[in-house]
C-alpha positions as a Markdown table, in Angstrom:
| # | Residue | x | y | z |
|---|---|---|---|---|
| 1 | Unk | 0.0 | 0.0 | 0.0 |
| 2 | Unk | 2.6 | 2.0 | 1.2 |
| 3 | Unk | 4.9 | 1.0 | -2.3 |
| 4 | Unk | 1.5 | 2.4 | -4.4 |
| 5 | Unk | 1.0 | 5.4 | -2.6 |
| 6 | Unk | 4.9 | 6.5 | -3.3 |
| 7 | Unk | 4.0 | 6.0 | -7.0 |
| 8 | Unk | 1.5 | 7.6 | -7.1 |
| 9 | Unk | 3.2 | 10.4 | -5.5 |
| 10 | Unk | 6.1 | 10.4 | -8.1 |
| 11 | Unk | 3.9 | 10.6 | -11.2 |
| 12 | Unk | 2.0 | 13.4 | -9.7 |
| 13 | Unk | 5.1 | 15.2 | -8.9 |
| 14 | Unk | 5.6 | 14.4 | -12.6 |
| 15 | Unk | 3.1 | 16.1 | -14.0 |
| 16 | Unk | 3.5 | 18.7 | -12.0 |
| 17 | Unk | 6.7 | 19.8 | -13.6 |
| 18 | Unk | 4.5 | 20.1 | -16.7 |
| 19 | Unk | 4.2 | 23.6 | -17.6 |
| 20 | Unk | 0.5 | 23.3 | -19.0 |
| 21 | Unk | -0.4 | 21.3 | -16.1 |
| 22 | Unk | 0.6 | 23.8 | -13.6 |
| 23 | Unk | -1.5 | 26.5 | -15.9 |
| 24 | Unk | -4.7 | 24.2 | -16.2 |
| 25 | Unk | -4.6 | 24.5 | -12.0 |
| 26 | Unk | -4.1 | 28.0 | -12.0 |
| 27 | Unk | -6.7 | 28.6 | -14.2 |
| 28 | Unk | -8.9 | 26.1 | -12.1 |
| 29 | Unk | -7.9 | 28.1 | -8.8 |
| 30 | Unk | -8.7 | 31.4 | -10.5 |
| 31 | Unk | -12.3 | 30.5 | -11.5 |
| 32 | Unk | -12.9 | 29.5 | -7.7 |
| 33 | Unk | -11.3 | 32.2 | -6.3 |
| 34 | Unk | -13.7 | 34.4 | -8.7 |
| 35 | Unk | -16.5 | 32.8 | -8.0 |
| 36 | Unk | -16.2 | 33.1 | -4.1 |
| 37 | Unk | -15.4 | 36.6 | -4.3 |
| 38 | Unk | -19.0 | 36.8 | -6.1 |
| 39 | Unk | -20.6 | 35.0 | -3.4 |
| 40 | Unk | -18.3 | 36.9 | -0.8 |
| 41 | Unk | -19.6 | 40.7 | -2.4 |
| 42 | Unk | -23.3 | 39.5 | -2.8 |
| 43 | Unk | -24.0 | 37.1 | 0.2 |
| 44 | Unk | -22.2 | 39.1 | 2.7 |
| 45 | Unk | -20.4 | 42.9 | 1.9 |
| 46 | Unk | -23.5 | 43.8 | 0.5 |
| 47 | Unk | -25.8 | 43.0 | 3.1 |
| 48 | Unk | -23.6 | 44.1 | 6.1 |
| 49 | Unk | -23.0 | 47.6 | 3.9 |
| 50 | Unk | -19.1 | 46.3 | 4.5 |
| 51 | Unk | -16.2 | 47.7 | 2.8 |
| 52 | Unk | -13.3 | 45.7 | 1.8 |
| 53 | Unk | -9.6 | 46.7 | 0.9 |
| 54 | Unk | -8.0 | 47.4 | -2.3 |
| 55 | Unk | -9.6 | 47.9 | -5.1 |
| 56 | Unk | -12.7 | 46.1 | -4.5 |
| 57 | Unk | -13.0 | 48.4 | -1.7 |
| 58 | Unk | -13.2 | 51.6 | -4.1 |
| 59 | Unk | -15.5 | 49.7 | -6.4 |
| 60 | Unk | -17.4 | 49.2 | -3.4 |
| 61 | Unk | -17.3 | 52.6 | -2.4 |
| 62 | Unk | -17.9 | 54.3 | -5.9 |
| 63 | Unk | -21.2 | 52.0 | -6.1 |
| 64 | Unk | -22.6 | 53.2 | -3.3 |
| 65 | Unk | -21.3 | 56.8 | -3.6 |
| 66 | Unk | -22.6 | 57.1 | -7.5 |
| 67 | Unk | -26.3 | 55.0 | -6.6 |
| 68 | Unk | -26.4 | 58.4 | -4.7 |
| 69 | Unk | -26.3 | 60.3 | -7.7 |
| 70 | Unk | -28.1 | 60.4 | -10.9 |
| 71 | Unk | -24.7 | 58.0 | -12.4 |
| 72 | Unk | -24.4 | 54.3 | -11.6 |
| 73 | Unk | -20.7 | 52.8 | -11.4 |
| 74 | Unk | -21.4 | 49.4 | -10.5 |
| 75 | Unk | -19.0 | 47.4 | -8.5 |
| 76 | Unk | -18.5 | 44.9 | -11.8 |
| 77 | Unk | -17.5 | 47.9 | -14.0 |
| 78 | Unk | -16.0 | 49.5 | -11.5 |
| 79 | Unk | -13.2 | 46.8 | -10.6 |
| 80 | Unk | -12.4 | 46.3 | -14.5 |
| 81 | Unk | -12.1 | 50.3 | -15.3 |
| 82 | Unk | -9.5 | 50.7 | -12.2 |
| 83 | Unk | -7.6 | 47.5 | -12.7 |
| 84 | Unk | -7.1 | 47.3 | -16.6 |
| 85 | Unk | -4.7 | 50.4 | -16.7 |
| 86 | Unk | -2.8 | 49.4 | -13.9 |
| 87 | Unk | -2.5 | 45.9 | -15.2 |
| 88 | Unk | -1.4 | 48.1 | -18.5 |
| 89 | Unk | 1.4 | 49.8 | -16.7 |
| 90 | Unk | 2.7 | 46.7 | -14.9 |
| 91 | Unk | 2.7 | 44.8 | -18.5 |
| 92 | Unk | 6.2 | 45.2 | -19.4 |
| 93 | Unk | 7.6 | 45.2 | -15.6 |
| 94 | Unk | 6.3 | 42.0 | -13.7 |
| 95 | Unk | 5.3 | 38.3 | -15.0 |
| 96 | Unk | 3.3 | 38.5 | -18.5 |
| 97 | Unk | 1.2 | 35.0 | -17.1 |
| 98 | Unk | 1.0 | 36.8 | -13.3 |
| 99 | Unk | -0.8 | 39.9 | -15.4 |
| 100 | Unk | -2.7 | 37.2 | -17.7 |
| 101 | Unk | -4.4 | 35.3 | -15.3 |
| 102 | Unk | -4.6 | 38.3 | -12.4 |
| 103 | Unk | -6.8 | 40.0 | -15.2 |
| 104 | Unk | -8.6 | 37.0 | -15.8 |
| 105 | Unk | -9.4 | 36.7 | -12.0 |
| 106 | Unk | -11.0 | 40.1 | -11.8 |
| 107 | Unk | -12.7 | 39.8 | -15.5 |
| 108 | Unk | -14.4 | 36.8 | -14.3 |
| 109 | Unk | -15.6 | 38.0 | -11.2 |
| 110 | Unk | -16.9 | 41.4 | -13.0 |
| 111 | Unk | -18.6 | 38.9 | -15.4 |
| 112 | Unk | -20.0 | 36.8 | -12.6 |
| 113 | Unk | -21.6 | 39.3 | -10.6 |
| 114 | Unk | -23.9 | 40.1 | -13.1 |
| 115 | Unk | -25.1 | 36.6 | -14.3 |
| 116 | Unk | -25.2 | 34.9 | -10.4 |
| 117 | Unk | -27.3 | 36.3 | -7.5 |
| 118 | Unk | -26.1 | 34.8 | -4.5 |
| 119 | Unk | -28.8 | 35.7 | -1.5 |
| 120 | Unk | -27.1 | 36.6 | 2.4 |
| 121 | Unk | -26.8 | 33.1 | 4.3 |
| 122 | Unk | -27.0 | 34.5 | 7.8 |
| 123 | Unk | -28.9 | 37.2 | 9.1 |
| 124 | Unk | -26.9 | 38.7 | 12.0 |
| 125 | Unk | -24.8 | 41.5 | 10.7 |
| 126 | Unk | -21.3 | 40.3 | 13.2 |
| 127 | Unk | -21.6 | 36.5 | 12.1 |
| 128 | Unk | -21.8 | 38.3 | 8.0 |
| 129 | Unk | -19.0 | 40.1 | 8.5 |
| 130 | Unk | -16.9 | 37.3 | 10.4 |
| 131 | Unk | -17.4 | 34.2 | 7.9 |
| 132 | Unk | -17.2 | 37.0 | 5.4 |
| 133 | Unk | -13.8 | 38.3 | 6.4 |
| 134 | Unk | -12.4 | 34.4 | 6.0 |
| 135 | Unk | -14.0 | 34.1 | 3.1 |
| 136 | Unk | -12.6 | 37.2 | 1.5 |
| 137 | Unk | -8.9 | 35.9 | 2.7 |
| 138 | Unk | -9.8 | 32.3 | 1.6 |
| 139 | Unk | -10.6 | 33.8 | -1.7 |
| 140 | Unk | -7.2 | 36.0 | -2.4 |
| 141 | Unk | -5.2 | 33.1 | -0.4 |
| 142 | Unk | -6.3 | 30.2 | -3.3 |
| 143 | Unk | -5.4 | 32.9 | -6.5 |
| 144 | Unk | -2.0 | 33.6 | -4.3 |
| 145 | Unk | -1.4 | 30.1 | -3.5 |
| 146 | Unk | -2.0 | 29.2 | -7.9 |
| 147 | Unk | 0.2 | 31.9 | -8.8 |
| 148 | Unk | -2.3 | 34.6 | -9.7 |
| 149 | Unk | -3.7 | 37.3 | -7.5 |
| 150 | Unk | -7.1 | 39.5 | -7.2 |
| 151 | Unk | -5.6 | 42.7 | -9.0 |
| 152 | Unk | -5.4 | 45.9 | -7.7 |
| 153 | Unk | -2.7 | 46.5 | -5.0 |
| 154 | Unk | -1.0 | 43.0 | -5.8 |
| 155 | Unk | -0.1 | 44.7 | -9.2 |
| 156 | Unk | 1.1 | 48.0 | -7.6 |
| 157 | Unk | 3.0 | 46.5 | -4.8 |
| 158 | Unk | 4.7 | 43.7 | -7.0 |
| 159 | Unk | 5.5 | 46.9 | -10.0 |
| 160 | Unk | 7.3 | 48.9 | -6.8 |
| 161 | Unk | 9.2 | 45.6 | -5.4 |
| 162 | Unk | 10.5 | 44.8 | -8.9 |
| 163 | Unk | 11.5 | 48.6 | -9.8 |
| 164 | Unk | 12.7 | 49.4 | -6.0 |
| 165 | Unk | 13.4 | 46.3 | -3.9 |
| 166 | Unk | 11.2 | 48.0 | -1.2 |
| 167 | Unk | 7.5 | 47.3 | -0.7 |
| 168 | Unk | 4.9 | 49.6 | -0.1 |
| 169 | Unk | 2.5 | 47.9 | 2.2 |
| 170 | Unk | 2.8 | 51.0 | 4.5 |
| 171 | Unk | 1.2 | 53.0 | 1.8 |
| 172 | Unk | -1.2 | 50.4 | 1.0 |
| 173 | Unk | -2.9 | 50.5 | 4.7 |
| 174 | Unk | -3.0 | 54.3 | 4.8 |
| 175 | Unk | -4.9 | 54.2 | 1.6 |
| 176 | Unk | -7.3 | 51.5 | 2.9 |
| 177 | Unk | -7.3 | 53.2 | 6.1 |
| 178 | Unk | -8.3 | 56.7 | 4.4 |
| 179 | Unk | -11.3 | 54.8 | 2.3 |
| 180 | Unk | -12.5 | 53.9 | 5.9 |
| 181 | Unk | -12.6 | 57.2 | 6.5 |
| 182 | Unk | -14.6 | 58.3 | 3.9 |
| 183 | Unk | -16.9 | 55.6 | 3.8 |
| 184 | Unk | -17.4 | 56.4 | 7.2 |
| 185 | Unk | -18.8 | 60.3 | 6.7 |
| 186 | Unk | -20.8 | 59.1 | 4.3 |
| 187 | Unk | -22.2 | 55.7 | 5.1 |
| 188 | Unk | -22.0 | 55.2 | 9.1 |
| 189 | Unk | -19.3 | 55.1 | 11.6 |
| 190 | Unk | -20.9 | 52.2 | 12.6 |
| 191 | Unk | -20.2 | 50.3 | 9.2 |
| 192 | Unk | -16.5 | 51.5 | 9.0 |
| 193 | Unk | -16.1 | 49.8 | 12.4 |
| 194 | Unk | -17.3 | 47.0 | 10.9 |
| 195 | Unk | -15.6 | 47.2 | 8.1 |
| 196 | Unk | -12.3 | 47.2 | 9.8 |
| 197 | Unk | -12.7 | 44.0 | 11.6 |
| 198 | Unk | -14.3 | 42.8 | 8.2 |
| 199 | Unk | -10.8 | 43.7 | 6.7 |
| 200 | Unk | -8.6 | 42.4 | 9.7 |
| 201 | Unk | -10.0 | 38.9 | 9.4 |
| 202 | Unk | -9.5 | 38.7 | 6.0 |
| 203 | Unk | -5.7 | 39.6 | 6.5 |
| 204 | Unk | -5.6 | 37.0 | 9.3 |
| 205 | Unk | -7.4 | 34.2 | 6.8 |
| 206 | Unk | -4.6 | 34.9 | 4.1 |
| 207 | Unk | -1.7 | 35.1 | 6.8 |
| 208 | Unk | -2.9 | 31.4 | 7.8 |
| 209 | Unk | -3.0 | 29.9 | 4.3 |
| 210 | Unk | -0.7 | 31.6 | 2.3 |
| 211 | Unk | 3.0 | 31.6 | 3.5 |
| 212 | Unk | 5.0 | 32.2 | -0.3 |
| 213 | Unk | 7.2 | 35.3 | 1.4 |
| 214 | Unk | 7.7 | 34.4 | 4.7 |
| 215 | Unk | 11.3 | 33.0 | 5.3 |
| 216 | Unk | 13.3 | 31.0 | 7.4 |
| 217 | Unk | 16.9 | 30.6 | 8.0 |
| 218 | Unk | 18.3 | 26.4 | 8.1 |
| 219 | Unk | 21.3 | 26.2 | 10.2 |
| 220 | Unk | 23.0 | 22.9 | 9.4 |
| 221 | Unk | 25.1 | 20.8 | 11.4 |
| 222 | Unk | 26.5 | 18.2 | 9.2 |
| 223 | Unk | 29.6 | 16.1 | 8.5 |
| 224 | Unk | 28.8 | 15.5 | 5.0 |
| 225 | Unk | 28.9 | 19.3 | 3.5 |
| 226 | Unk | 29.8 | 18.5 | 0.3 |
| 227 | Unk | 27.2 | 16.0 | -0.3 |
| 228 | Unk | 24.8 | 18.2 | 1.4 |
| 229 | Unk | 25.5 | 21.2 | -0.8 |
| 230 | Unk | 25.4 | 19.4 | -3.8 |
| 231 | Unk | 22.4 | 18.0 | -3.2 |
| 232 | Unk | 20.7 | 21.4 | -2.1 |
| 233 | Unk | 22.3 | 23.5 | -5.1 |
| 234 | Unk | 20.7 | 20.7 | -7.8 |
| 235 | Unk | 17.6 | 20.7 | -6.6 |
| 236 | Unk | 17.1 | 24.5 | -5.2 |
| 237 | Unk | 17.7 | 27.8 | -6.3 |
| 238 | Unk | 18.7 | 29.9 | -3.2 |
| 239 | Unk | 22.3 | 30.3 | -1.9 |
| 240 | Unk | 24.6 | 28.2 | 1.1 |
| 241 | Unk | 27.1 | 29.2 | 3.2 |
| 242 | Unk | 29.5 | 26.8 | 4.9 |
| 243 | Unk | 31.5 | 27.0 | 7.8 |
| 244 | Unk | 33.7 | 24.6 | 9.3 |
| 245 | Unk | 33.3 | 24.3 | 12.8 |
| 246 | Unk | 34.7 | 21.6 | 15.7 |
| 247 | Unk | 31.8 | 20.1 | 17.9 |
| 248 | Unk | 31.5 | 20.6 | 21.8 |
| 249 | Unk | 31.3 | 17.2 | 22.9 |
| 250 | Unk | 33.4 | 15.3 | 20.2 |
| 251 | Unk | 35.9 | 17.5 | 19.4 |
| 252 | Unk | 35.3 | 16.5 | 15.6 |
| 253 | Unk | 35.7 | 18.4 | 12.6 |
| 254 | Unk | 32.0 | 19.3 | 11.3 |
| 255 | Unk | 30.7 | 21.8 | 9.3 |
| 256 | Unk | 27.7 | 24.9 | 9.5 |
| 257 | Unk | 25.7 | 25.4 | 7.0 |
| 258 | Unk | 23.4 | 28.5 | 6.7 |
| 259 | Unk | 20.8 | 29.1 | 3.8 |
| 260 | Unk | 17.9 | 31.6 | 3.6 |
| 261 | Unk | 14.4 | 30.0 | 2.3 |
| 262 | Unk | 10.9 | 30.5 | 1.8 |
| 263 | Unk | 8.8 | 28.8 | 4.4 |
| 264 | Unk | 6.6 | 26.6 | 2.3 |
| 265 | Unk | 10.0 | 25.4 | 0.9 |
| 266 | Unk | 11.5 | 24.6 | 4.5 |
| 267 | Unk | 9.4 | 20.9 | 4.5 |
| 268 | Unk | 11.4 | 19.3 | 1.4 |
| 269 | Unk | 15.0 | 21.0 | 2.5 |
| 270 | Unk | 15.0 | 19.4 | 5.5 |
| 271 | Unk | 13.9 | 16.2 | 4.1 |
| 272 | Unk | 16.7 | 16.1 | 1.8 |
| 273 | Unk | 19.4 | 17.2 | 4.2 |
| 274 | Unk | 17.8 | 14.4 | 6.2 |
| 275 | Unk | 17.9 | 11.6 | 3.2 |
| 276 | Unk | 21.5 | 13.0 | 2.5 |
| 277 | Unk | 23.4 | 12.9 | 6.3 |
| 278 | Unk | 20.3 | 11.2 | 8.7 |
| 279 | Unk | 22.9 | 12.3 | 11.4 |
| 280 | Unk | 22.9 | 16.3 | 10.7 |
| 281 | Unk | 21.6 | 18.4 | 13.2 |
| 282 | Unk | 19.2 | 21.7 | 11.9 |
| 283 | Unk | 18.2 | 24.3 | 13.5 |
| 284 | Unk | 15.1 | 26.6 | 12.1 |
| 285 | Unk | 14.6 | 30.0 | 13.0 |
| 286 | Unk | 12.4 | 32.7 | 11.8 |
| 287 | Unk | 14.2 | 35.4 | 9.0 |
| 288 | Unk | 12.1 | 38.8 | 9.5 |
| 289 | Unk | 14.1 | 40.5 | 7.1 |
| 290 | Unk | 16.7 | 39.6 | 4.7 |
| 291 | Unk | 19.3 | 42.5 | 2.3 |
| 292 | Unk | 20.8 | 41.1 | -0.4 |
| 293 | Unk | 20.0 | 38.4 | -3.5 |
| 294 | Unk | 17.6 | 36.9 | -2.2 |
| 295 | Unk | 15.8 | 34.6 | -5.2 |
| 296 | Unk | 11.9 | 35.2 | -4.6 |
| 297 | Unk | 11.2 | 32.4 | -7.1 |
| 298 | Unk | 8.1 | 31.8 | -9.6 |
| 299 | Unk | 5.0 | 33.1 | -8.4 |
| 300 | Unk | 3.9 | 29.4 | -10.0 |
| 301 | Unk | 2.6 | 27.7 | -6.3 |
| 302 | Unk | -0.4 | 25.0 | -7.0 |
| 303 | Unk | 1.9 | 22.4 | -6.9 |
| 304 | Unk | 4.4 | 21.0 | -3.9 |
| 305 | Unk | 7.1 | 23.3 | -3.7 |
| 306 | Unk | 9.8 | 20.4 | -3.7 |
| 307 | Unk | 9.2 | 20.1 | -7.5 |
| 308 | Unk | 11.8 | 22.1 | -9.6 |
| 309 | Unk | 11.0 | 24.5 | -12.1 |
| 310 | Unk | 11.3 | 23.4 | -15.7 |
| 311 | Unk | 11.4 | 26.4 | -17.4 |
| 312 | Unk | 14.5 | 27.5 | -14.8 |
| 313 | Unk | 17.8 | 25.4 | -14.4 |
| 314 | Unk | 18.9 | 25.6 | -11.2 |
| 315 | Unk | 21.5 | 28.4 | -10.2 |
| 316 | Unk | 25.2 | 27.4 | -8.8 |
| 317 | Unk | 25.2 | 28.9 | -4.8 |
| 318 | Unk | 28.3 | 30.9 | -6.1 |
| 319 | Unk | 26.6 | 32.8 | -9.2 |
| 320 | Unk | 25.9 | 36.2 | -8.4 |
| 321 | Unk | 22.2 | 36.4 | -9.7 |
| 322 | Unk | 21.6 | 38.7 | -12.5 |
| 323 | Unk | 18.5 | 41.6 | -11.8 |
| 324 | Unk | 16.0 | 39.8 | -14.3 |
| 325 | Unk | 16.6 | 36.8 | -12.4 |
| 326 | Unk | 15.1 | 38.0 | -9.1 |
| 327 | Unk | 11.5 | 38.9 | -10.7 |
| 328 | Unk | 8.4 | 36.8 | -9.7 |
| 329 | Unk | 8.4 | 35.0 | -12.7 |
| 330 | Unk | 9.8 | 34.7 | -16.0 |
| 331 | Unk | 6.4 | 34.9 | -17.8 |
| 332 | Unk | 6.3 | 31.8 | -19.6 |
């Protein structure tokens, strides 16, 4: 049993390294997450009169500021007019298939909220706008998690990252914080204070299930560097260092590895260091910030991470890696 399962395993880890493949499930993640941010805009924001960040939240927000009016934006129209020239501007700077099927995300959930009618499941506003916050982050966590996104401030942040190497997440909350603001002149203090929790359960749901830029540092205890390395540098694409160190209690020559990762890849390292030297020792501590080369990686993530990129040979540790290199993804 245990002899079929590892097949089965291998073949799927197989296909995975297909290109197509990996695109048929981001395309597959992108229609879900489209289709529960329908459900998410006209089964719970709408009823609880919530507001929720980014550009939805301005679609939102010119919706309910033009109904006022004698000219109706609606939320649909609204989310394609502000993200198609954005998604125009980041064209030629980010990942032509990030921009593809980020487009396709929001052009299917314009589409879809006009053709579905989803009606609210709960009638107390505080349980609408708690299952609606996780919903909203389950939502942006799958099109994260396939290598997409939901538009909008994904497009702007990833443009200034690429451009700068500094993000702009600070920016990002005072704008959503200053759409509270107005939303809650106009509409109700009462429904920006709801809104906010709304919004902070939605982070929280996306913090939980989508981990692609959190790191980790592996400190590596091993007497079998060499084969380690090797190993690590054929498989992955991030940087080692080694040091060579005595131990306290033997008094042997050993050696210290460090290497910087992305936590969703820290599962198949160790697992390899392990299959390579079953007697090294490894440490794992959290990385809150990191200055330097750091390979980010594809964007590509519907698949296990241990599975190497096709379209990418693997880079030597010692290459110094050239600016194109350090994108999301090369497009293809």
């Amino acid at each position: 049993m245990a002899s079929a399962i590892d097949t089965l395993t291998d073949r799927a880890l197989e296909l995975a390294r297909l290109t197509v493949v990996r695109r048929i499930i981001t395309a597959i993640a992108v229609a879900l997450s489209a289709l529960l941010q329908t459900f998410l805009i006209q089964a719970f924001v709408e009823p609880a009169n919530l507001l929720p960040s980014g550009f939805t939240g301005i679609a939102v927000l010119v919706n309910q500021i033009t109904s006022l009016g004698g000219v109706h934006i609606s939320t649909s129209v609204g989310m394609l007019l502000l993200n198609i020239p954005v998604a125009a501007l980041c064209w030629g700077s980010i990942s032509k298939r990030f921009v593809i099927f980020s487009m396709a995300q929001v052009a299917l959930s314009s589409l879809l909220l006009n053709v579905l009618n989803f009606d609210p499941l709960l009638g107390d506003k505080m349980m609408l706008v708690i299952f609606g916050g996780f919903i909203s982050g389950l939502s942006i966590a799958i099109a994260l998690k396939a290598g997409a996104s939901t538009g909008g401030t994904d497009f702007i942040a990833l443009l200034v990252s690429n451009r700068t190497g500094k993000t702009i997440w600070g920016f990002i909350f005072a704008g959503n914080c200053l759409l509270l603001v107005v939303f809650g002149m106009l509409f109700g203090w009462d429904n920006a204070a709801y809104s906010i929790v709304f919004q902070f359960i939605a982070t929280k749901s996306i913090d939980s299930f989508y981990h692609r830029y959190d790191r980790v540092t592996l400190q590596i205890t091993t007497k079998r560097a060499e084969e380690v390395m090797d190993a690590y540098i054929e498989r992955f694409q991030h940087g080692i260092s080694c040091a060579e160190v005595i131990g306290g209690y033997s008094r042997e020559k050993m050696y210290l590895l460090h290497t910087v990762i992305s936590t969703y890849e820290s599962a198949d390292i160790i697992a390899l260091v392990c299959e390579v030297d079953p007697g090294a020792v490894i440490n794992v501590f959290r990385t809150d910030n990191f200055v330097g080369g750091w390979w980010h990686g594809h964007v590509d993530e519907p698949v296990p991470t241990a599975v190497p990129d096709p379209d990418k040979p693997a880079r030597h540790a010692r290459r110094t890696p050239r600016p194109n290199e350090l994108r999301e993804d090369d497009g293809r």
